[in-house]
C-alpha positions as CSV (number, residue, x, y, z in Angstrom):
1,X,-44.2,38.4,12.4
2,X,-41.1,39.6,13.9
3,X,-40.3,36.0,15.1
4,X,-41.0,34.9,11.4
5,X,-38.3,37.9,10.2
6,X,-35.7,36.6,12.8
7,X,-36.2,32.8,11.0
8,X,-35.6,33.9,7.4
9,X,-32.4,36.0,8.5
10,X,-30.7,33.1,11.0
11,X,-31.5,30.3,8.2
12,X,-28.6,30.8,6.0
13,X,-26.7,31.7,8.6
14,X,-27.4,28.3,10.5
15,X,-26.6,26.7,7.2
16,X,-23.2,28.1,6.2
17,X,-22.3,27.4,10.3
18,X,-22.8,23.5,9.6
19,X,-19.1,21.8,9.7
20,X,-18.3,20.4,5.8
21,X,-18.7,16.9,5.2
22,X,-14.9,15.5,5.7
23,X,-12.6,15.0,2.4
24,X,-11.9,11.2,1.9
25,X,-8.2,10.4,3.3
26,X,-7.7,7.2,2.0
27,X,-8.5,4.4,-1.1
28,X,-9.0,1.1,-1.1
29,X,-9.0,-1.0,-5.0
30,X,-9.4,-4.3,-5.8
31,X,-8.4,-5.5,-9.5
32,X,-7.4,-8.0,-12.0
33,X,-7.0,-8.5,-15.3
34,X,-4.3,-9.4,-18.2
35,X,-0.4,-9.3,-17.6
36,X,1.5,-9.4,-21.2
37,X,5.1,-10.2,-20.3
38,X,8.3,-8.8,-22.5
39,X,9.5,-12.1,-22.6
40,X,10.4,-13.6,-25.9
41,X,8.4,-16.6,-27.1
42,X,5.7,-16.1,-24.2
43,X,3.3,-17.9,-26.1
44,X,5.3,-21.1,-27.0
45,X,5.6,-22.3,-23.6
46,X,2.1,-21.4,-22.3
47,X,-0.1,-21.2,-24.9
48,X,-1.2,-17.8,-24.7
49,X,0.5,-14.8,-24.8
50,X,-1.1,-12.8,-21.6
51,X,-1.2,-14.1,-17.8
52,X,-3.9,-13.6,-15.6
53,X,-3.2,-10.7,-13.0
54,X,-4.9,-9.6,-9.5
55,X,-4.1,-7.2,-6.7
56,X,-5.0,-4.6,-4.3
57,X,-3.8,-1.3,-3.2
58,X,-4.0,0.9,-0.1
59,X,-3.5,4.7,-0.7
60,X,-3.5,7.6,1.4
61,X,-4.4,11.3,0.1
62,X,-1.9,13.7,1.0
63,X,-4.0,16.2,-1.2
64,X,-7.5,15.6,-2.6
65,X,-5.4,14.9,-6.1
66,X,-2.2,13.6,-4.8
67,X,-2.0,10.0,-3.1
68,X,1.3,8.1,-2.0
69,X,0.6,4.1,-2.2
70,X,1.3,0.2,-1.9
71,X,0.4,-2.2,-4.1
72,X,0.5,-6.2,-4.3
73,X,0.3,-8.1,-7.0
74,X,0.5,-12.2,-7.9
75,X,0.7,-12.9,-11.9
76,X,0.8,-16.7,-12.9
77,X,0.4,-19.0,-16.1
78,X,0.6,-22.5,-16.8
79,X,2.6,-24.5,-19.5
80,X,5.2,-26.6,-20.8
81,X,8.9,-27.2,-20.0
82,X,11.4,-26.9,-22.4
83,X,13.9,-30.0,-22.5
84,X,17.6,-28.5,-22.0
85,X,19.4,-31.4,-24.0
86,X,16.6,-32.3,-26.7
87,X,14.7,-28.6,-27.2
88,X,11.5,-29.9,-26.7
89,X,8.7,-28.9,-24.8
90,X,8.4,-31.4,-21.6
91,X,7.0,-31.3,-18.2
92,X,4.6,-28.8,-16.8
93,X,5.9,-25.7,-16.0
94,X,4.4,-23.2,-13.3
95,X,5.9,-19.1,-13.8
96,X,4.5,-16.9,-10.6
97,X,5.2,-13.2,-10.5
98,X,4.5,-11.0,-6.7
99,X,5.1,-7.4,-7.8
100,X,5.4,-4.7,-4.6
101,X,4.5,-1.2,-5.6
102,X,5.1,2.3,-4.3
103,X,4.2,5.2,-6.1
104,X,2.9,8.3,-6.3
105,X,-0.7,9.3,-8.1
106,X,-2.5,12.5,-9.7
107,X,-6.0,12.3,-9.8
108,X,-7.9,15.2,-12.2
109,X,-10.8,15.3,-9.6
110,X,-11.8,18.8,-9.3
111,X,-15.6,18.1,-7.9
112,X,-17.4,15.3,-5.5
113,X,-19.6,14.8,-8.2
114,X,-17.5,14.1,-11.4
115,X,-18.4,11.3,-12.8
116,X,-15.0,10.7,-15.2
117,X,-11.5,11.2,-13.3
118,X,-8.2,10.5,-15.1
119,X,-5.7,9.7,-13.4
120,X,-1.6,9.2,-13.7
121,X,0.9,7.6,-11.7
122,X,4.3,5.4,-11.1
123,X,7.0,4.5,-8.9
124,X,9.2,1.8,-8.1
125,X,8.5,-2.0,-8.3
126,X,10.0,-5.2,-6.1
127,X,9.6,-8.2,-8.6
128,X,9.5,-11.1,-6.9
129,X,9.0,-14.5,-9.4
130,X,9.2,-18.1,-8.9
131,X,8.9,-20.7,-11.3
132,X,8.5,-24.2,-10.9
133,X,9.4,-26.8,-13.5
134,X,8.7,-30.6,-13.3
135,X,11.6,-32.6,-12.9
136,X,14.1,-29.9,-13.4
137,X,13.3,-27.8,-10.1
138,X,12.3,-24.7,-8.9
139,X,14.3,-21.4,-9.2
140,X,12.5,-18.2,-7.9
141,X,14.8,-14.4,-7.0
142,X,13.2,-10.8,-7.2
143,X,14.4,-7.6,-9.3
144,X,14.1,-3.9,-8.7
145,X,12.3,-1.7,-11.0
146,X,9.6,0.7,-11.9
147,X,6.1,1.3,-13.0
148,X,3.9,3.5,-14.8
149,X,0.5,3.7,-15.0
150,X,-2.5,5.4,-16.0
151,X,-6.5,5.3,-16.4
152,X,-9.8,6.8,-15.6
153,X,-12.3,6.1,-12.5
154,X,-16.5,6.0,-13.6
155,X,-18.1,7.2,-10.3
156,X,-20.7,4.7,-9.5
157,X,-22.3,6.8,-6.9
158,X,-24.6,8.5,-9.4
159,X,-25.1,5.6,-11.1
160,X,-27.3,4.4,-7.3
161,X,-27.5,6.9,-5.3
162,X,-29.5,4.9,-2.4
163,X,-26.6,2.3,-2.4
164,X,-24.2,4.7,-2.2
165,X,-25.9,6.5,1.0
166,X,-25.9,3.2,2.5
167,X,-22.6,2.3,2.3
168,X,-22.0,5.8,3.5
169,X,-23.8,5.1,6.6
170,X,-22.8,1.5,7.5
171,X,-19.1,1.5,6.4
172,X,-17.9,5.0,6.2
173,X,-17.5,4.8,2.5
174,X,-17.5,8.4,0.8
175,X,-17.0,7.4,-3.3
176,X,-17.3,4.2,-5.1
177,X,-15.5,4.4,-8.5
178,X,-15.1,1.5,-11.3
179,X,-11.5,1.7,-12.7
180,X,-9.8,0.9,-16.2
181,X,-6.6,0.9,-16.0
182,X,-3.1,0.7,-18.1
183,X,0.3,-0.3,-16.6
184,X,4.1,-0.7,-17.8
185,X,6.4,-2.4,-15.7
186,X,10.2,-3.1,-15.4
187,X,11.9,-4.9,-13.8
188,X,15.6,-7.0,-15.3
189,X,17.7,-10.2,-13.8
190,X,20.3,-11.5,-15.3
191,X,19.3,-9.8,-18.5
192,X,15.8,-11.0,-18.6
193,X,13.0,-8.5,-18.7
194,X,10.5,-9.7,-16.2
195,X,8.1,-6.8,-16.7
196,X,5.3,-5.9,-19.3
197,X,2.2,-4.2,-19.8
198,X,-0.8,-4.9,-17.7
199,X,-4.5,-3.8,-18.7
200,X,-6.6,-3.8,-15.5
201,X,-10.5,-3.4,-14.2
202,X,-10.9,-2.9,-10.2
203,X,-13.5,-1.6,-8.1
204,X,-11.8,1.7,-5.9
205,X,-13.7,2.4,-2.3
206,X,-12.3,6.3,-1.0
207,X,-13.2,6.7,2.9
């Protein structure tokens, strides 16, 4: 009985002497989505108004809300030339954008197991574009600039909770979040905007 006594009192104290499961320290995201460019008349050369848009991002958690990170981007659309003599649309046409991000995020986590986290963010931007016109050349340059952006993360760890575990044990993944995002970007050259607003879905891994 005595024995039994001894048990019940070194139980909680065995419990509160097991080391904490280890705070995430980095994020890795994988997106893509729709680039709308500032520039004028967008939609005359390439038929659309929106480019397609994919990156990824690295990020490393100075706190468990604050993260400094890099980001790389490549933006491209397809169209028509315009003639520079007769004003009329021509040979194909092929506009490529590589942004390079580094910037600074606040997430609104304040619990491992909430399921909604905002977060906000921005910092400066390396445009790098290239486009490619047939039978009138190629010009391409790059443009400094910023970015801001902003969105929520859906934890998809409660969503499987057997998956998550898994991935937990075999590649040292702590969260899994889906993310929606919204981003503003500016960057000028030779008085041409070459920024614009970017909506964005990505899958975030924190470990």
């Amino acid at each position: 009985m005595r024995r039994f006594v001894w048990l019940l009192l070194l139980c909680p104290a065995l419990v509160l002497a097991q080391p904490a499961e280890p705070s995430p320290r980095w994020s890795l995201e994988l997106k893509g989505g729709r680039f709308y460019p500032d520039v004028e008349e967008w939609s005359r050369f390439y038929g659309q108004d929106y480019a397609t848009q994919f990156g990824v991002a690295l990020a490393y958690k100075v706190h468990r809300r604050w993260e400094l990170g890099l980001a790389g981007e490549r933006i491209k659309d397809e169209g028509r030339a315009l003639a520079p003599t007769q004003g009329i649309l021509t040979g194909n046409v092929t506009y490529e954008l590589f942004p390079l991000h580094a910037y600074l995020l606040w997430r609104g986590v304040f619990s491992e197991e909430q399921w909604l986290v905002p977060y906000l963010g921005g910092g400066w931007t390396r445009m790098n574009y290239r486009q490619s016109i047939e039978n009138q050349g190629r010009a391409e340059g790059a443009a400094d600039g910023y970015h801001l952006r902003g969105g929520v993360q859906l934890l998809l760890d409660r969503i499987d909770p057997s998956a998550a575990r898994r991935a937990a044990r075999s590649m040292g993944v702590h969260n899994t979040y889906f993310t929606l995002e919204a981003m503003q970007t500016s960057a000028e050259k030779g008085g041409v905007e070459l920024g614009g607003v970017s909506y964005l879905l990505g899958v975030l891994f924190e470990f």
